[in-house]
Wavefront OBJ file of the C-alpha trace (Angstrom):
o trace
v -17.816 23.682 -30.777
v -20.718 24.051 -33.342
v -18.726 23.181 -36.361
v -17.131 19.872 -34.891
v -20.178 18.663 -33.396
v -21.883 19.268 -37.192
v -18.968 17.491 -38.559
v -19.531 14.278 -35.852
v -23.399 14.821 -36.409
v -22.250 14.091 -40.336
v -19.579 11.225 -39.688
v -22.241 9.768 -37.158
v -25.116 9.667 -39.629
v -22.746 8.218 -42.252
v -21.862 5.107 -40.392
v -25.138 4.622 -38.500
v -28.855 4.255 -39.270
v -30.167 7.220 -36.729
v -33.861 7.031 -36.981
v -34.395 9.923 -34.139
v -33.426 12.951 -32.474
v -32.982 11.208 -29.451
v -30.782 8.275 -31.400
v -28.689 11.362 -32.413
v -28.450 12.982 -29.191
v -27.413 9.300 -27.903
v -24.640 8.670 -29.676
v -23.423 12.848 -29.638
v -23.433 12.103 -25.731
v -21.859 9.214 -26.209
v -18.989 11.121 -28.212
v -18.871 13.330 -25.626
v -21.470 16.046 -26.995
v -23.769 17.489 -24.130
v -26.574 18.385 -26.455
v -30.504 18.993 -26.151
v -33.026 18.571 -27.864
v -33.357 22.104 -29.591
v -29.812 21.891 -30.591
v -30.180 18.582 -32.299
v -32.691 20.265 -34.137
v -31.190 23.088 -34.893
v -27.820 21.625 -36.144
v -30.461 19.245 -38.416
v -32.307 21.951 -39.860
v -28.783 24.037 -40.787
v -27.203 20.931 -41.520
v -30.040 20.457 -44.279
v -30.933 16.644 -43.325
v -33.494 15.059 -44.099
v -34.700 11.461 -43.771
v -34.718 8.598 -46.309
v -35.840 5.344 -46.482
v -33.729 2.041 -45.563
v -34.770 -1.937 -45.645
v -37.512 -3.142 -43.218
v -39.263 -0.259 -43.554
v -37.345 2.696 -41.229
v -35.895 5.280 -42.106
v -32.492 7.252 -41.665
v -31.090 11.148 -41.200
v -29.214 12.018 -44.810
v -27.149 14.596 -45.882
v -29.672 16.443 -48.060
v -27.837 17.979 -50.811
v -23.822 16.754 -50.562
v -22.579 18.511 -53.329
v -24.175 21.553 -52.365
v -22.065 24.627 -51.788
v -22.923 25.277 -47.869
v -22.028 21.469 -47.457
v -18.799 22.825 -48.832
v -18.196 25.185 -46.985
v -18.925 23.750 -43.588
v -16.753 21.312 -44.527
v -13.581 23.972 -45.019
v -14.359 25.483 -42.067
v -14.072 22.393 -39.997
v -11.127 21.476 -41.896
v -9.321 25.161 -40.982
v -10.284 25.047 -37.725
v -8.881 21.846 -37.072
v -6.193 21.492 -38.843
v -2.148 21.651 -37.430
v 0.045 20.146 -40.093
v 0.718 17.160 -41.877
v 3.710 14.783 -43.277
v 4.013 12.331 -46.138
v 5.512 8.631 -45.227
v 5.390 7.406 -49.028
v 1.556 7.395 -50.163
v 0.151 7.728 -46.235
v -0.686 10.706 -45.524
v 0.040 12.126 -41.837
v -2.847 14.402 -40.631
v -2.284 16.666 -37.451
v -5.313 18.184 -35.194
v -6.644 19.959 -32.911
v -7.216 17.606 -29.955
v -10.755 16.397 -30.567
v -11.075 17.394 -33.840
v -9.316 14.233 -36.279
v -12.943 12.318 -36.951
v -14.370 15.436 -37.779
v -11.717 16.498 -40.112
v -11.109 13.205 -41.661
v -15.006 13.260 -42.411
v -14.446 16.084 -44.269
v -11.530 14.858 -45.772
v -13.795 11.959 -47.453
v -16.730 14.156 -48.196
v -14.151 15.863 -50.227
v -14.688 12.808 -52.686
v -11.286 13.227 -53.679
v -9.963 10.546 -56.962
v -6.245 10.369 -55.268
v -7.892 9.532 -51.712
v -8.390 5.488 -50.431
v -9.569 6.725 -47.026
v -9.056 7.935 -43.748
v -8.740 6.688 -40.050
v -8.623 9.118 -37.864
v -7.868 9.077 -34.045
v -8.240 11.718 -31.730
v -5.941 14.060 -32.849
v -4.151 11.807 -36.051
v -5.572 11.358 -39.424
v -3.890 8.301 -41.144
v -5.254 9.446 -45.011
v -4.137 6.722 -47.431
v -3.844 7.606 -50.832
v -3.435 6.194 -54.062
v 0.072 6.858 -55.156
v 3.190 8.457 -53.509
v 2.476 11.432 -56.834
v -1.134 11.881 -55.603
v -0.204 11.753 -51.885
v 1.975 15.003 -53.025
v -1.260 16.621 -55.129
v -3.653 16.178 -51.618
v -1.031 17.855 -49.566
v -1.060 20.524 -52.277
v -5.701 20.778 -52.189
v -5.409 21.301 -48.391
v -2.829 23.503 -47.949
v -5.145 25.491 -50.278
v -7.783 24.970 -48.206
v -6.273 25.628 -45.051
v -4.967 28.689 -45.694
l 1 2 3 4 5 6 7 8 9 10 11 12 13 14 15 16 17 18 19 20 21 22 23 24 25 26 27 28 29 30 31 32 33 34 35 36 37 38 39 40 41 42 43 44 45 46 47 48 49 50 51 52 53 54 55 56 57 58 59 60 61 62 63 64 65 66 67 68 69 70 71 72 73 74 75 76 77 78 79 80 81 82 83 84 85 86 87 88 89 90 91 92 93 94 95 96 97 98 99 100 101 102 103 104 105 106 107 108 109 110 111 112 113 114 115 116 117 118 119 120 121 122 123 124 125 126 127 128 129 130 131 132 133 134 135 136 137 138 139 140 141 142 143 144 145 146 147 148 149
């Protein structure tokens, strides 16, 4: 349960401004993480976050170091443990999950910073990954079952 409530700690900072522990421990409930206080910040000191500044004058949790090898690697692990299969319908990309697990591993999937990939939605067990070309789509099929296995 560690590894996908990293991944939603990730995805959550990425699409909100979270100024606070208990902002973050808000919206993880909200998700459906029962979390305290000590494991917020324990999951933001492993996670490597750190705060930067945004406009009026607050400031945000950010991913310290993205490229960085752990980040890496946290990702892959979410993305084995979550992943089922996956299908092409032209350049669309099917996704299949663990129940639970799709936002977390279509997070990773666009941390990936992949050329060939547009962008995921994910649902609660479907990834819809859209990708650039029905020859790429075939290439990203290729990357995760790499990574996957």
């Amino acid at each position: 349960m560690k590894i996908g409530r990293q991944a939603k700690i990730i995805d959550l900072i990425g699409r909100y401004d979270i100024e606070t522990q208990e902002e973050l421990a808000h919206y993880l409930n909200e998700e459906g993480f029962r979390v305290t206080q000590a494991t917020i910040s324990r999951d933001i000191r492993e996670l490597k976050l750190t705060k930067i500044s945004v406009s009026g004058g607050h400031q945000k949790y950010a991913v310290l170091s993205p490229g960085s090898r752990q980040m890496s690697e946290k990702y892959l692990r979410v993305l084995r443990d979550g992943f089922i299969n996956m299908d092409r319908a032209g350049n669309l990309l099917v996704i299949n999950t663990v129940s639970g697990m799709a936002m977390a591993v279509a997070a990773a999937i666009d941390a990936m910073n992949w050329s060939e990939v547009a962008g995921c939605i994910a649902g609660d067990d479907t990834i819809f990954c859209a990708v650039h070309s029905e020859d790429e789509t075939v290439i990203v099929m290729d990357k995760l079952r790499k990574m996957v296995n």
